[in-house]
SERO-4910 file (N, C-alpha, C, O; in steps of 0.05 Angstrom, whole numbers):
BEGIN
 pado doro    nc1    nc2    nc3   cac1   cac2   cac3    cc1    cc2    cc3    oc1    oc2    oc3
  Unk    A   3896  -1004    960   3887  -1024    940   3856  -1027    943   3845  -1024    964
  Unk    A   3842  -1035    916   3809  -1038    921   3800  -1066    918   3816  -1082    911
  Unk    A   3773  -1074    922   3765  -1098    915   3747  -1097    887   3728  -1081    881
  Unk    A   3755  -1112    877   3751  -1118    845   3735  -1137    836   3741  -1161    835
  Unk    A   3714  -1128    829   3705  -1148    801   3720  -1149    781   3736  -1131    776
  Unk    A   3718  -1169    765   3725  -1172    732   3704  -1194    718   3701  -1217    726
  Unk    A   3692  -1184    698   3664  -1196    693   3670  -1202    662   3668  -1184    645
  Unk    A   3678  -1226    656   3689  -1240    632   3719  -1241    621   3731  -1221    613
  Unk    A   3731  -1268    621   3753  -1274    620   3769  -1286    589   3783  -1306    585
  Unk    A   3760  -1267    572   3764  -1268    546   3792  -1269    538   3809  -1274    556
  Unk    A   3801  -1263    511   3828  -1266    513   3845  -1231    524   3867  -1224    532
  Unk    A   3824  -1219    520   3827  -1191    534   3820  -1187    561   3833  -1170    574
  Unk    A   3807  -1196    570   3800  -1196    604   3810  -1211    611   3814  -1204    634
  Unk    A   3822  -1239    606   3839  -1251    623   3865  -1239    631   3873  -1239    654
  Unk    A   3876  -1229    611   3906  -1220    625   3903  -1199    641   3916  -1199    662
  Unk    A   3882  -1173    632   3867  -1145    641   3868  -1153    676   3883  -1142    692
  Unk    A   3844  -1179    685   3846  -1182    700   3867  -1190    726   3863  -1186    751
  Unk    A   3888  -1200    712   3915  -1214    720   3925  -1192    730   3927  -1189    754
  Unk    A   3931  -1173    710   3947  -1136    717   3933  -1133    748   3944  -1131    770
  Unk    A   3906  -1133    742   3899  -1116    772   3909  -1134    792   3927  -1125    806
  Unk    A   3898  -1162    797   3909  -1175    815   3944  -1178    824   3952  -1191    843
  Unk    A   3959  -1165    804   3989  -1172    808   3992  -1151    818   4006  -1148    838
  Unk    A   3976  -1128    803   3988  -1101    826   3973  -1101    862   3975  -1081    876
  Unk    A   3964  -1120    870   3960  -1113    895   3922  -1114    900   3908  -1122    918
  Unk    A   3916  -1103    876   3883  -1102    887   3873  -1128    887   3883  -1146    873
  Unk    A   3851  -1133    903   3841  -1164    917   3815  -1163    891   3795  -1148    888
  Unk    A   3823  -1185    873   3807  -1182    844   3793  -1210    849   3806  -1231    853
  Unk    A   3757  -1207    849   3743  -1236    846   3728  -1230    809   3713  -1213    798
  Unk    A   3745  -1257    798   3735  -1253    767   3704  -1277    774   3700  -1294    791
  Unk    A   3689  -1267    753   3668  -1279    734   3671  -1290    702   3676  -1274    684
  Unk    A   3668  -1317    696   3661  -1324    677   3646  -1344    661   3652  -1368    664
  Unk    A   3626  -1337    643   3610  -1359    640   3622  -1395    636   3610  -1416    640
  Unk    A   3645  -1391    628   3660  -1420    626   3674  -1421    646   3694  -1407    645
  Unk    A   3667  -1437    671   3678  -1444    697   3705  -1445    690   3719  -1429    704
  Unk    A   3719  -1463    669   3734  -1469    670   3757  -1450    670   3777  -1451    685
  Unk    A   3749  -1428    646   3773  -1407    647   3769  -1391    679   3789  -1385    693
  Unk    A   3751  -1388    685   3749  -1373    714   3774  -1390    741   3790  -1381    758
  Unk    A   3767  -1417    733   3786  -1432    755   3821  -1436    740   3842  -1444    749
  Unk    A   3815  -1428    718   3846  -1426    707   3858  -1403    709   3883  -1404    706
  Unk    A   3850  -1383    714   3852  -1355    719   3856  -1353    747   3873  -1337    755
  Unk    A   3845  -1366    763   3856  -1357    794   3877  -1373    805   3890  -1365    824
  Unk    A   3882  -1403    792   3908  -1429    790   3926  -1404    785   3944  -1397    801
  Unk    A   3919  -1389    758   3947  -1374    758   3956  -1346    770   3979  -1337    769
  Unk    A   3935  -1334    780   3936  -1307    783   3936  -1306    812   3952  -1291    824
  Unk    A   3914  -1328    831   3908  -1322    855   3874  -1310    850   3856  -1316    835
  Unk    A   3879  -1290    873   3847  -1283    882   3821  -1306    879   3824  -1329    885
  Unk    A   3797  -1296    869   3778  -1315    877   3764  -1311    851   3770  -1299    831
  Unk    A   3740  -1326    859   3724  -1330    829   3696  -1327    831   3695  -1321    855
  Unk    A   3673  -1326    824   3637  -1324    833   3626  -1340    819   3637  -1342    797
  Unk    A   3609  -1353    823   3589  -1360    804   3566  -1344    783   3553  -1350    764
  Unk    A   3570  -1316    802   3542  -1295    779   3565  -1278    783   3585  -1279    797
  Unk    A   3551  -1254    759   3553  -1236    764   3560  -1216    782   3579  -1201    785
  Unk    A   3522  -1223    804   3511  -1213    823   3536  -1215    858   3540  -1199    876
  Unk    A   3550  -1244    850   3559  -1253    865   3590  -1242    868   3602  -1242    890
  Unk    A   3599  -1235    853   3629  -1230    841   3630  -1191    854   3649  -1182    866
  Unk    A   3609  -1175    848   3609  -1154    852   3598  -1144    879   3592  -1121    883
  Unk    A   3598  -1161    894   3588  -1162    925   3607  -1147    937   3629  -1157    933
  Unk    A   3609  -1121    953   3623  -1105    971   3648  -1099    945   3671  -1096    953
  Unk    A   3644  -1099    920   3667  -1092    897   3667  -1062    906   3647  -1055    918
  Unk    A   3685  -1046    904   3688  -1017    896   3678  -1011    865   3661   -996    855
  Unk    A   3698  -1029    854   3691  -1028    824   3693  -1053    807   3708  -1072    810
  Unk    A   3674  -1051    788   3667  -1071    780   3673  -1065    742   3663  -1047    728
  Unk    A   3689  -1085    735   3695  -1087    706   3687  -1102    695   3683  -1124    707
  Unk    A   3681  -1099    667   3666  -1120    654   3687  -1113    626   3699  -1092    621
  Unk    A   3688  -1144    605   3701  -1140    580   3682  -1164    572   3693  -1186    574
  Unk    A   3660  -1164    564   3638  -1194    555   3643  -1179    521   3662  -1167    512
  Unk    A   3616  -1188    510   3614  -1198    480   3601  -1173    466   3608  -1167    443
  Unk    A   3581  -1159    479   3551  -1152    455   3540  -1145    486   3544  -1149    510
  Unk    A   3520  -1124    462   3502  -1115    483   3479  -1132    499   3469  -1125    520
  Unk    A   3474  -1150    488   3463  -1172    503   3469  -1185    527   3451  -1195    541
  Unk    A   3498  -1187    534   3519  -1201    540   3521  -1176    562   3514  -1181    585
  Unk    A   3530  -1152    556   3530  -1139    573   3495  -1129    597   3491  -1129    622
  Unk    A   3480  -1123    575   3463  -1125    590   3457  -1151    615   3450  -1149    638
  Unk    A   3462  -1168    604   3468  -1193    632   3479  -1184    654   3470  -1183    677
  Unk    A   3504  -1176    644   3522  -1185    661   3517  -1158    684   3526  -1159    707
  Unk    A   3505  -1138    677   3495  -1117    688   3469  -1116    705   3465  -1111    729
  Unk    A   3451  -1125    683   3424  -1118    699   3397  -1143    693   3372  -1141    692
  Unk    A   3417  -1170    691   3407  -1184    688   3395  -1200    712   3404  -1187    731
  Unk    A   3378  -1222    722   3367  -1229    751   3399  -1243    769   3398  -1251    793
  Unk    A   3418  -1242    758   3439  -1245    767   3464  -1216    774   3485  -1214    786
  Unk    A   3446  -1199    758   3471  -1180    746   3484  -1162    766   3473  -1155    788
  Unk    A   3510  -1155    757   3524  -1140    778   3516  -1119    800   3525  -1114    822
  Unk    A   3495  -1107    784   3480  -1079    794   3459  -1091    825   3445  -1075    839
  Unk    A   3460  -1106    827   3435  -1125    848   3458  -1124    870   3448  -1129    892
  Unk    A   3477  -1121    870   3502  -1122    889   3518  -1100    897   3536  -1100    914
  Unk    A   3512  -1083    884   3538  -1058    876   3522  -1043    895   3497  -1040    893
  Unk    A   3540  -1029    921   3532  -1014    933   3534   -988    924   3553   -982    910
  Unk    A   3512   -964    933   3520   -931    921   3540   -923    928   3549   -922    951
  Unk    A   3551   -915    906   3580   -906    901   3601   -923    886   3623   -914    882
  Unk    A   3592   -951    876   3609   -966    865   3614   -944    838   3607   -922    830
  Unk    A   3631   -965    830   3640   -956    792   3646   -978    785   3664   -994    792
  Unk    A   3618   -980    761   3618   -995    737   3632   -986    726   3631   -961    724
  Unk    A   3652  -1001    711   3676  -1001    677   3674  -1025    658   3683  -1048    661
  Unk    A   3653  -1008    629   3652  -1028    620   3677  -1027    594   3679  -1007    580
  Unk    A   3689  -1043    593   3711  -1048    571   3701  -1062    546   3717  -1064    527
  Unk    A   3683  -1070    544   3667  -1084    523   3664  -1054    501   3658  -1031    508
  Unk    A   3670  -1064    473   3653  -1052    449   3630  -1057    448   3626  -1077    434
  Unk    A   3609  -1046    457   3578  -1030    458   3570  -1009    435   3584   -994    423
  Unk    A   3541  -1015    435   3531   -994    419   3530   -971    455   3531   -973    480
  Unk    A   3528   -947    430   3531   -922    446   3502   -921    462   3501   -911    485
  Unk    A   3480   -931    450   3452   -938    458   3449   -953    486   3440   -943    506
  Unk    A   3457   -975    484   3466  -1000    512   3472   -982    528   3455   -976    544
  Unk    A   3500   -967    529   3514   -958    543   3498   -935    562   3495   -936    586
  Unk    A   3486   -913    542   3469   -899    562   3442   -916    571   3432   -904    590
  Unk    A   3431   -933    565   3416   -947    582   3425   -949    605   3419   -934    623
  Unk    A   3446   -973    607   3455   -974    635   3472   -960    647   3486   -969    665
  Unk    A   3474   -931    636   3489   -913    653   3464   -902    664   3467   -893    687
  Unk    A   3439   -898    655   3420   -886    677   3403   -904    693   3392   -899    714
  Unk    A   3403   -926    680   3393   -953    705   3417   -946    724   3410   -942    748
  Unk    A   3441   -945    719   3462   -945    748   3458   -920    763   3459   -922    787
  Unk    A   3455   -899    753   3444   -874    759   3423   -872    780   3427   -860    801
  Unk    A   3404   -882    775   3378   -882    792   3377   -905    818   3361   -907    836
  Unk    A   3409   -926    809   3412   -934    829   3433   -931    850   3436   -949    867
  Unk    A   3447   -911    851   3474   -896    858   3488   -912    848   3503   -925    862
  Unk    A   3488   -916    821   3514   -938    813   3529   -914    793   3515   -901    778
  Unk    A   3553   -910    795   3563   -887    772   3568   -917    748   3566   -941    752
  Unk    A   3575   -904    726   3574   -924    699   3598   -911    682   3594   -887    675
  Unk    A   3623   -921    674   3635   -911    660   3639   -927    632   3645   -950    634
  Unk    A   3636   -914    604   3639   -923    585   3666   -933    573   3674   -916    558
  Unk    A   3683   -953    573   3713   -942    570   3720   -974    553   3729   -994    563
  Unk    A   3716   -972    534   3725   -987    506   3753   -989    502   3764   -967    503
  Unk    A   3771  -1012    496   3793  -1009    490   3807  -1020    462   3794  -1030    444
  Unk    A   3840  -1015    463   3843  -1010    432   3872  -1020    444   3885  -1008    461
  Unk    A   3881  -1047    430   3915  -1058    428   3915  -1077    429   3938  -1088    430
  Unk    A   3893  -1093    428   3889  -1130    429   3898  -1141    442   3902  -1131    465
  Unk    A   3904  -1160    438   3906  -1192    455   3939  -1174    458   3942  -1173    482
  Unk    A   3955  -1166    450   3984  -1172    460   3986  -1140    474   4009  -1136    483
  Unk    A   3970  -1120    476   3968  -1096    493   3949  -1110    514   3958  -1108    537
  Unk    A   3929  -1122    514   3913  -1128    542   3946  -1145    557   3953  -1143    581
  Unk    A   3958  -1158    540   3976  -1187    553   3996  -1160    566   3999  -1162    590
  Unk    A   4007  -1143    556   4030  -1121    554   4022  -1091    579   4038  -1075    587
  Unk    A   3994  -1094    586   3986  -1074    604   3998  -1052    589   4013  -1036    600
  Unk    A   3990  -1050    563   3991  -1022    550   3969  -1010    533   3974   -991    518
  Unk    A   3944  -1021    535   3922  -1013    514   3910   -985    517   3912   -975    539
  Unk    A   3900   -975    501   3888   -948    504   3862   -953    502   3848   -969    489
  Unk    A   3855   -927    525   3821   -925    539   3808   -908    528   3820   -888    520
  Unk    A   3784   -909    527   3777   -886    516   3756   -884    525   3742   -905    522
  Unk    A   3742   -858    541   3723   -869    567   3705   -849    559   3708   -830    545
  Unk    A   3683   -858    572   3657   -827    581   3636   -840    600   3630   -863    605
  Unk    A   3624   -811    611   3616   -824    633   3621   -781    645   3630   -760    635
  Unk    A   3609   -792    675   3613   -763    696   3644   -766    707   3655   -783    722
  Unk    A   3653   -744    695   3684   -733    709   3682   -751    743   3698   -770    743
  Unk    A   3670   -749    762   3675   -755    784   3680   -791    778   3699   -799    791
  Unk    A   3671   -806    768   3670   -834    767   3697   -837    752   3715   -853    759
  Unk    A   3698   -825    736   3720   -832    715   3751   -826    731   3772   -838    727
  Unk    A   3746   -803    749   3771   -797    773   3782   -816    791   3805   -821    798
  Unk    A   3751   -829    799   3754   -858    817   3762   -874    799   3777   -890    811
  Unk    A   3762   -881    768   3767   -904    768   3796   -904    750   3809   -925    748
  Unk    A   3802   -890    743   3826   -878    717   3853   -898    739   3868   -913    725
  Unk    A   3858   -900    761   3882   -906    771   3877   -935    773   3897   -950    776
  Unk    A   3853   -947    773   3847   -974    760   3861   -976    731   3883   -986    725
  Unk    A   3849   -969    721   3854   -973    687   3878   -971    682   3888   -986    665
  Unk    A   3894   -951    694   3920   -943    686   3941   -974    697   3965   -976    695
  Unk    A   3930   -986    704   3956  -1012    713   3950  -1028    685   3971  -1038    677
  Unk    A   3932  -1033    671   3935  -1048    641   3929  -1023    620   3911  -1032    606
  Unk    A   3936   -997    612   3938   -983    596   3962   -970    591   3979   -972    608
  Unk    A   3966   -959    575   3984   -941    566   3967   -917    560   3985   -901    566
  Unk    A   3952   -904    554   3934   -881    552   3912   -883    562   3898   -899    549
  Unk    A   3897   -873    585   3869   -865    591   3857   -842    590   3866   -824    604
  Unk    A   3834   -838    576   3827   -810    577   3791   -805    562   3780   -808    540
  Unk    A   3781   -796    592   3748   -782    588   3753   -761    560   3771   -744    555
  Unk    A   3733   -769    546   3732   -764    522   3707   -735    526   3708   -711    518
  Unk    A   3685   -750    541   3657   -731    554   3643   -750    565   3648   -771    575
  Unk    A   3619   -735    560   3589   -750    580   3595   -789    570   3612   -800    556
  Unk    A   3573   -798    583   3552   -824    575   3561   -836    546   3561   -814    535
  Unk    A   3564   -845    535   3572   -864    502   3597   -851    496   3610   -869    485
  Unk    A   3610   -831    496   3633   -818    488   3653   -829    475   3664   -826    453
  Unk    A   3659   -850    506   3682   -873    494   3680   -897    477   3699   -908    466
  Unk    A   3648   -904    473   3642   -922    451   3635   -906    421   3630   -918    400
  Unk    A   3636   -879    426   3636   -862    405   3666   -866    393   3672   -873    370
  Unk    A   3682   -861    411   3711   -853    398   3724   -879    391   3742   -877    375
  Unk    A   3719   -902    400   3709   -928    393   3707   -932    368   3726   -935    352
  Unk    A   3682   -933    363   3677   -930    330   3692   -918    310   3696   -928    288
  Unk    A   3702   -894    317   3734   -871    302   3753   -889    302   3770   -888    284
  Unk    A   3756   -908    319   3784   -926    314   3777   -952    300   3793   -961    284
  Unk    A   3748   -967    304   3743   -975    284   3740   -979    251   3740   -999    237
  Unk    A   3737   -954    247   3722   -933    226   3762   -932    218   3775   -947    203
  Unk    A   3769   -916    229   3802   -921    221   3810   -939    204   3814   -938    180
  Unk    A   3813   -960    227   3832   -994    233   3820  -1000    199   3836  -1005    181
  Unk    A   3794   -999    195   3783  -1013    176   3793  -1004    136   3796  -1020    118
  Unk    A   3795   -981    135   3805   -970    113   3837   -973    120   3850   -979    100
  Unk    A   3851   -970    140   3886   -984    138   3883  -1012    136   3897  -1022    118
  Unk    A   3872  -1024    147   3876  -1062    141   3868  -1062    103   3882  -1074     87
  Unk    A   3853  -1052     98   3844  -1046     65   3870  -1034     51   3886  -1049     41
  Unk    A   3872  -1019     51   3903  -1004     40   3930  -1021     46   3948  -1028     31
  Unk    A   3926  -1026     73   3958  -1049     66   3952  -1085     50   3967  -1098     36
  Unk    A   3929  -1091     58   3913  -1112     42   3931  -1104     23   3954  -1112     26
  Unk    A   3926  -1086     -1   3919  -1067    -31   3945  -1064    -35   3952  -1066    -59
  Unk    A   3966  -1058    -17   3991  -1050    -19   4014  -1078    -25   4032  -1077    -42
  Unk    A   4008  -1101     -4   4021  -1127     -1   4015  -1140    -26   4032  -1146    -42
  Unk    A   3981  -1145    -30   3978  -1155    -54   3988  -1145    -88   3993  -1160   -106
  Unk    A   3990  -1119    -87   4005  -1106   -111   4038  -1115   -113   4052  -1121   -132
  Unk    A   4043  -1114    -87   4070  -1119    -86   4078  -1154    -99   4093  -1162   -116
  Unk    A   4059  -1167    -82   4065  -1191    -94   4060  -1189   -126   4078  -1193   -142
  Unk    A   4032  -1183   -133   4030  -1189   -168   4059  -1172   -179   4066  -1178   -202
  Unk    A   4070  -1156   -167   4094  -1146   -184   4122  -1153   -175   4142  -1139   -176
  Unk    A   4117  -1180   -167   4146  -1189   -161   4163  -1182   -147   4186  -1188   -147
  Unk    A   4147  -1163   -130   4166  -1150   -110   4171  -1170    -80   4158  -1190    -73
  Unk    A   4193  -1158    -67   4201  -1173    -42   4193  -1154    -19   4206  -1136     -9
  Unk    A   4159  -1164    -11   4148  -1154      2   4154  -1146     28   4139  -1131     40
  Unk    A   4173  -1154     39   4185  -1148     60   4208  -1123     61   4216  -1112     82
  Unk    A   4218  -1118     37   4236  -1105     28   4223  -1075     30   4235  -1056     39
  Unk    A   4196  -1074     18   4170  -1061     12   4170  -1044     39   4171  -1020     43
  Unk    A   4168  -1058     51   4148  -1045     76   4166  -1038    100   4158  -1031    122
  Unk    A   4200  -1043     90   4218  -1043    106   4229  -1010     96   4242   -997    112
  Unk    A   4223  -1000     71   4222   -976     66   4197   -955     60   4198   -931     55
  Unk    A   4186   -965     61   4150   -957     66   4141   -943     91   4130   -922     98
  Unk    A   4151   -967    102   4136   -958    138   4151   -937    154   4146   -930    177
  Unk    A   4168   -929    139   4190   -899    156   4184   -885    143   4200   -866    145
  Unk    A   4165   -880    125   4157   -850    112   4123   -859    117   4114   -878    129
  Unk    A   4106   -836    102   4077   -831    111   4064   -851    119   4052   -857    139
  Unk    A   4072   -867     90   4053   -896    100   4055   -918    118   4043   -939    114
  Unk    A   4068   -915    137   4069   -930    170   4045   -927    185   4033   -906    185
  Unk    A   4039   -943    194   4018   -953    222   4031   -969    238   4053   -979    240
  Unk    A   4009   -971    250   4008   -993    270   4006  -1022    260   4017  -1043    268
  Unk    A   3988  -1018    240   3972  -1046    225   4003  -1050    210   4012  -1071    218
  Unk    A   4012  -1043    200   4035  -1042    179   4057  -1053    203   4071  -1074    203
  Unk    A   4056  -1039    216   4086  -1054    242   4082  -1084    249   4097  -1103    244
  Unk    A   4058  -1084    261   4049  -1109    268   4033  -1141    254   4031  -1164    263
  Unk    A   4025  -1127    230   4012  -1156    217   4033  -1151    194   4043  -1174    196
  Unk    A   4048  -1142    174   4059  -1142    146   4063  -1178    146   4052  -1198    135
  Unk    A   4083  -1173    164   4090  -1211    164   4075  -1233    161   4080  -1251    146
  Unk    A   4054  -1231    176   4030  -1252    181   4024  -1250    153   4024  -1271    139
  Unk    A   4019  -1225    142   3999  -1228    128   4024  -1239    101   4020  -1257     86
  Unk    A   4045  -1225    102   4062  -1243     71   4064  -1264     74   4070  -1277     54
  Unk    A   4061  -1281    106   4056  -1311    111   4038  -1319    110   4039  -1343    114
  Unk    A   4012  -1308    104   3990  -1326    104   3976  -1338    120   3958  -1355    117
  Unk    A   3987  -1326    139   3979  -1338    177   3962  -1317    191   3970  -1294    193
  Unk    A   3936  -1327    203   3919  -1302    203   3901  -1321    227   3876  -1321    227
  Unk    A   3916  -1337    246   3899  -1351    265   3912  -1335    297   3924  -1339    318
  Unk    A   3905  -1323    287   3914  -1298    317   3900  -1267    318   3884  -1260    301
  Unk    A   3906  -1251    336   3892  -1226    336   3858  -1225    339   3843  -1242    349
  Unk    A   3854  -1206    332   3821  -1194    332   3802  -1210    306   3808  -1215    283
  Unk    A   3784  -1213    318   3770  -1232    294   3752  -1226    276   3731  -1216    284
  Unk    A   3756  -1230    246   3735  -1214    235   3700  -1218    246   3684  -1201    240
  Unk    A   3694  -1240    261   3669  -1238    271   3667  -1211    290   3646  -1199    290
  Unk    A   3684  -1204    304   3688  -1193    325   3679  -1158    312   3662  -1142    321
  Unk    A   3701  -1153    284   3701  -1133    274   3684  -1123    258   3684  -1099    254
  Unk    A   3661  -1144    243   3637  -1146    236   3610  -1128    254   3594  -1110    250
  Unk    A   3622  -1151    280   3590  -1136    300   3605  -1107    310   3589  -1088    313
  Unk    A   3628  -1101    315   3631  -1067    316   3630  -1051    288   3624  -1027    293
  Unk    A   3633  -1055    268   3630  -1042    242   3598  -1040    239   3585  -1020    234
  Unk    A   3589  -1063    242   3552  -1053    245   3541  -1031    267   3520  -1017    265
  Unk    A   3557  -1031    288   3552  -1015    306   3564   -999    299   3562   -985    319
  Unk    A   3579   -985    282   3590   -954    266   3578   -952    243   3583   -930    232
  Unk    A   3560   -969    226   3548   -969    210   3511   -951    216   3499   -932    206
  Unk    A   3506   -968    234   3482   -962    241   3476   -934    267   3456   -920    273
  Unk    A   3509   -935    278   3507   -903    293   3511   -883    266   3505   -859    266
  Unk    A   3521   -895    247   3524   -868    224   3499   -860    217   3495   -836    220
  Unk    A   3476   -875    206   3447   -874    195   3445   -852    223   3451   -828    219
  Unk    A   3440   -857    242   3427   -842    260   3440   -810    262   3425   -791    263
  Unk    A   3462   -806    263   3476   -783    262   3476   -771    236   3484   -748    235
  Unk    A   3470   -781    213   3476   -779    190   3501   -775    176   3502   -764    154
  Unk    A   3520   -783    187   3550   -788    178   3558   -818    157   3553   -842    160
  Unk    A   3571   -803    136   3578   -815    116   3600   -835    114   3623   -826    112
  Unk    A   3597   -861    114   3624   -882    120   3618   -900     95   3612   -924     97
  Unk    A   3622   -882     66   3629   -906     38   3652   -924     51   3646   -946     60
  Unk    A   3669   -919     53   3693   -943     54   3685   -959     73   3687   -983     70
  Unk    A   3675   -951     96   3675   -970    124   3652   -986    108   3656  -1010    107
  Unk    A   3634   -978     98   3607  -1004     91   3618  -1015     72   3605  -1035     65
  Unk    A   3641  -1010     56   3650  -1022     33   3662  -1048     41   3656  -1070     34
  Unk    A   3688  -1036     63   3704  -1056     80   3688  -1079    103   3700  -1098    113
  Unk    A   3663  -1073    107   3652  -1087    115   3633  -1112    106   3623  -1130    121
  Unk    A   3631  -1106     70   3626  -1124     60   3646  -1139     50   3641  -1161     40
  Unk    A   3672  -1129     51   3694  -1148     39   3708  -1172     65   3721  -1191     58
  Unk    A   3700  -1164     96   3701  -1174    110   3678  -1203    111   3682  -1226    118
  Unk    A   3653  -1191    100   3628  -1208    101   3644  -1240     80   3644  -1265     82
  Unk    A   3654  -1219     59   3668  -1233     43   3688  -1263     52   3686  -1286     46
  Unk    A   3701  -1251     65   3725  -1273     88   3714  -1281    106   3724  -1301    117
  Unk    A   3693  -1270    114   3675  -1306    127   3670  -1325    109   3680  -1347    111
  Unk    A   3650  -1314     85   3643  -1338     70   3661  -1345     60   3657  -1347     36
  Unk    A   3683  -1351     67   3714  -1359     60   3721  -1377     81   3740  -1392     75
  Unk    A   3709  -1379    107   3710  -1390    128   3731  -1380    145   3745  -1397    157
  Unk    A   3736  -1354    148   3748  -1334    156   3743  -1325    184   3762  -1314    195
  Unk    A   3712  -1330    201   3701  -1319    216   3716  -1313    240   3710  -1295    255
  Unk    A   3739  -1331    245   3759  -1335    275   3789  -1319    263   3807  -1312    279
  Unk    A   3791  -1313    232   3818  -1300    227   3825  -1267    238   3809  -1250    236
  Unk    A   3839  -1265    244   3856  -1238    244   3835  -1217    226   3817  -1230    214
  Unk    A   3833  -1190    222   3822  -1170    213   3848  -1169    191   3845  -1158    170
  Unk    A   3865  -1176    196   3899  -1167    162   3880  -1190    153   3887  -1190    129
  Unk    A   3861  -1210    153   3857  -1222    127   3838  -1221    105   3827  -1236     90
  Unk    A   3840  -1192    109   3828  -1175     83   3844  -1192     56   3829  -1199     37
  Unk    A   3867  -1196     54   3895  -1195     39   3873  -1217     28   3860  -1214      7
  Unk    A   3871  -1246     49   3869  -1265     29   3844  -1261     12   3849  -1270    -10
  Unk    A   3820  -1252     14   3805  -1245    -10   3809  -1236    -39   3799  -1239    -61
  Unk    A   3839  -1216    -23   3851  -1210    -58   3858  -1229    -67   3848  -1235    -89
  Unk    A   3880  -1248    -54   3891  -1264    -60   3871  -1286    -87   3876  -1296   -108
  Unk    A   3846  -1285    -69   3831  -1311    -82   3811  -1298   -105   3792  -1309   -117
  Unk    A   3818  -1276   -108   3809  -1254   -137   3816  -1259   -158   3805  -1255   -179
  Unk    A   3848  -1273   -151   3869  -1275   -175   3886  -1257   -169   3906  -1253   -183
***
């Protein structure tokens, strides 16, 4: 078993964190609200830090799931940050959605400090972080990613080095870039159904066993024919990663009409006062179209 950081206790890193500590490894979490940090160890056990700096002291490996690259940059290489502690040879895992930019920053600040840095973004929300089944999607140097993959594997269901440095916040954005044109199409699909009198559940109960099934389709149809959209991933949330696939496209020169489309219809459902809802509440904008 190893000793553990966990560096933000969100609704995804709290449970993330829990997994490691139930399997056995000796896990000290970090979080800027004391309070979830001391509610997190009431229920889990292990211990708690006041920094960063403090939490990653003699860590093997050190995980982070914070907000933004700002956020991460703190929590990393800030006058508190993890890296001021991390002896050579640790492994950084950051689980945070990052621009691919951040990411190789502080993979060569960790670099020059024997810190290895792995990029490893995840994908299954609040009820895969709760379920220890989310999928990883990592980059970074094969040797770090070896050390740390049997970490990750106690809250995933798939892990896997994609390549070098940004990789996994690359392949990141592809699931972004995805998620965003299916939440649009079943939006497009529910709402037709309703203007035509159909029994939308009936719909998608023979729908979803031929082509047009997802994930999004298994899991929100309901919410969304209920109208209940105070759960899941938040369109604030899906905003600041869609700008970050927006603005890695300009640079690569890759073409995303629908994603910048879908991201203004999201902009849309804030000024709706939408900002804390679910990403299925694309729907209610149609809804309020007529």
């Amino acid at each position: 078993m190893a000793k553990v950081a966990f560096l933000g206790l969100g609704v995804m890193g709290y449970p993330m964190a829990g997994h490691l500590q139930a399997a056995g490894h000796e896990v000290t979490v970090f979080n800027r609200t004391t309070a979830k940090a001391e509610a997190w160890v009431a229920q889990y056990g292990g211990s708690m830090a006041a920094t960063p700096r403090e939490a990653a002291e003699r860590a093997e490996f050190v995980m982070a799931c914070v907000g933004n690259d700002d956020d991460l940059r703190m929590v990393c290489a800030g006058d508190d940050g993890a890296f001021g502690a991390m002896s050579s040879g640790a492994v950084f895992v950051d689980h945070t959605t990052v621009s691919a930019k951040v990411t190789r920053e502080l993979y060569g600040a960790g670099k020059a400090a024997g810190i290895a840095f792995v990029d490893a973004p995840i994908s299954g929300g609040q009820a895969g972080a709760e379920n220890g089944v989310l999928s990883i999607m990592c980059g970074g140097d094969q040797a770090a990613y070896d050390a740390a993959e049997p970490i990750m594997q106690v809250y995933s269901k798939i892990c896997r080095r994609i390549g070098d440095s940004g990789a996994g916040q690359m392949t990141k954005m592809c699931n972004q870039i995805a998620i965003a044109g299916l939440v649009q199409g079943l939006s497009e699909a529910l709402h037709f159904a309703e203007k035509a009198g159909l029994d939308g559940r009936a719909v998608v109960e023979v729908i979803s066993q031929g082509a047009a099934g997802s994930w999004q389709m298994a899991n929100r149809y309901e919410t969304m024919l209920d109208d209940h959209f105070e759960h899941g991933f938040a369109v604030d949330w899906m905003r600041k990663d869609l700008g970050i696939c927006l603005d890695t496209a300009d640079e690569t020169g890759a073409s995303l009409p629908v994603t910048a489309l879908v991201d203004q219809f999201y902009k849309d459902v804030q000024k709706m006062g939408g900002n804390r809802w679910d990403t299925s509440s694309l729907i209610k904008r149609l809804r309020a179209l007529g």
